[in-house]
Steps between C-alpha positions, in 0.01 A plus 500: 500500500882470323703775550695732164849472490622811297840471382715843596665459195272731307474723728895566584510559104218735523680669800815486272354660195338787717835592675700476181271766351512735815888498484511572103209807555750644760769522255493780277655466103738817614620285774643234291665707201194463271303835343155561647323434168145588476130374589635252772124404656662366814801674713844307477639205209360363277493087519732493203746792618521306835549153291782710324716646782485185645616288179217242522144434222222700501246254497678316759500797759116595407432139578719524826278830631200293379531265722542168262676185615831597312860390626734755621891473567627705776770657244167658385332586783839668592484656197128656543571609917785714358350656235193620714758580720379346797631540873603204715149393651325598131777243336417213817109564417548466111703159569259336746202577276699361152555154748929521436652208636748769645537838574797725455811453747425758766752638716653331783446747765112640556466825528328636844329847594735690726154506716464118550916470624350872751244238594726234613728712660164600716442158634756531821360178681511199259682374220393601177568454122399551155501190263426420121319176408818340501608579834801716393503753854478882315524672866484424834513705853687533775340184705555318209821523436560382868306212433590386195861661457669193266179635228559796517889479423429334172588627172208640324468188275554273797249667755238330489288288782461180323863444387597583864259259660569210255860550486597563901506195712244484749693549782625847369157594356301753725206336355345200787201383353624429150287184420222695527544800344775410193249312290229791569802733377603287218103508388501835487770558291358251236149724497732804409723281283188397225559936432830476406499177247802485285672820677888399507548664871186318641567172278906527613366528896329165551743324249764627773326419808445182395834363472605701810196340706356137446237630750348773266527326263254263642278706603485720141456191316186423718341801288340629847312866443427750758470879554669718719332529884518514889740229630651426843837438478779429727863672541770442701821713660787392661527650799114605498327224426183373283212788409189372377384774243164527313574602092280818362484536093454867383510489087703805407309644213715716337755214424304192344522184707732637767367483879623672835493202699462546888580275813310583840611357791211277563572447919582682760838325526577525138433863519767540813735299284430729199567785685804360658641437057427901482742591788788282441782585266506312156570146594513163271170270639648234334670214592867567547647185381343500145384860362778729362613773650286806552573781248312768647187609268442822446307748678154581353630864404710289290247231321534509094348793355175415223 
């Protein structure tokens, strides 16, 4: 018996339609400037008020809430999210159901709870730290920052986990079992990438990395996919030697696609080693004859504010 393929097409219009109604019934005449009128059979704009404010046809936004096959420009869609004046996640939802090649620049530095950074600074015995799909580091504890020090005294538009790893030589790198792990890395960053089509930041990140590493490159034009999960990875410290640590992904739900990543000592030796990072001073793990001199990172207390 042959299986039905149903094209989600129709259905993300139909999805489209009903949310574009439910966003103009929330929005009172009053609200925008216009007089209340009389005998308005449904609370909120009218289709042609909406069409109005927004400067686009009448038939063509009846046909957009109808859910027919009709073209849209993401001037336009722009044009409708701020005229139903719609938040940050309404605006993401509104472009993901119209199918926009791209999405509206967002801003360089995600914003995090005050409680997730209260629940880093919790977790005394490992390293821990928050990432967005793009492996920018957004905060970090104190084990951490012992462990990965040269990371954490990046710039905010240089911290990030892949450009370290790709652009460090492997001596210097903390990082042992790179063959491994990179391309698993790099395929996870191309799962979050398809999200962020066309966005300049996201677009001017790989472009970058790619000249700066032959090796990424490779391994992002192999078009590998894969989704965040448990790893075991492999450090190393000068003066303390190599911890074998198992990786635990927590999704951080109040920040889309950031995760509090979490590395476990995964032996009993690693976990003596671990615990002999935590009571040493700040030192550089690195190999002394390549990586550049240690700037000391700051403390947690002092992290970038959201």
């Amino acid at each position: 018996m042959g299986g039905v393929t149903i094209s989600p097409a129709p259905a993300r219009r139909a999805e489209l339609g009903a949310f574009l109604r439910s966003r103009r019934a929330r929005l009172t005449p009053e609200a925008v400037g216009l007089p209340p009128g009389l005998r308005r059979r449904t609370p909120g704009l009218r289709r042609e008020e909406l069409a109005q404010l927004a400067g686009v046809g009448v038939t063509w936004y009846t046909w957009l809430e109808q859910g027919r096959p009709i073209n849209a420009s993401i001037q336009v869609i722009d044009a409708i999210a701020r005229t139903l004046r719609l938040d940050p996640a309404e605006r993401e939802h509104l472009y993901r159901l119209a199918e926009m090649p791209s999405l509206p620049e967002q801003p360089e530095t995600d914003r995090l709870e005050p409680a997730v950074r209260d629940v880093l600074d919790s977790i005394t015995v490992c390293p821990a730290g928050v990432y967005n799909s793009r492996y920018d580091l957004l905060a970090w504890n104190d084990c951490y920052r012992k462990l990965f020090p040269h990371v954490v005294a990046q710039r905010p538009g240089r911290r990030n986990v892949l450009w370290h790893l790709f652009t460090t030589r492997s001596c210097c790198s903390p990082f042992v079992n790179q063959a491994e792990e990179l391309p698993m890395m790099v395929a996870t960053l191309r799962s979050g990438f398809v999200r962020h089509l066309g966005e300049p930041s996201w677009e001017e990140f790989v472009r970058t990395l790619s000249r700066a590493s032959p090796a990424f490159a490779e391994m992002w034009a192999a078009h590998d996919v894969a989704v965040p999960g448990s790893r075991t990875k492999i450090f190393r410290h000068s003066g303390i030697g190599e911890l074998a640590m198992a990786t635990t992904s927590f999704a951080v739900s109040a920040t889309p696609e950031t995760r509090m990543i979490v590395y476990t000592p995964i032996t009993e030796e690693s976990r003596q080693r671990m615990a002999a990072v935590r009571e040493r001073p700040l030192t550089d793990p690195c190999c002394p004859g390549h990586c550049p001199e240690l700037v000391s990172p700051p403390a947690p207390a002092a992290r970038p504010q959201p």
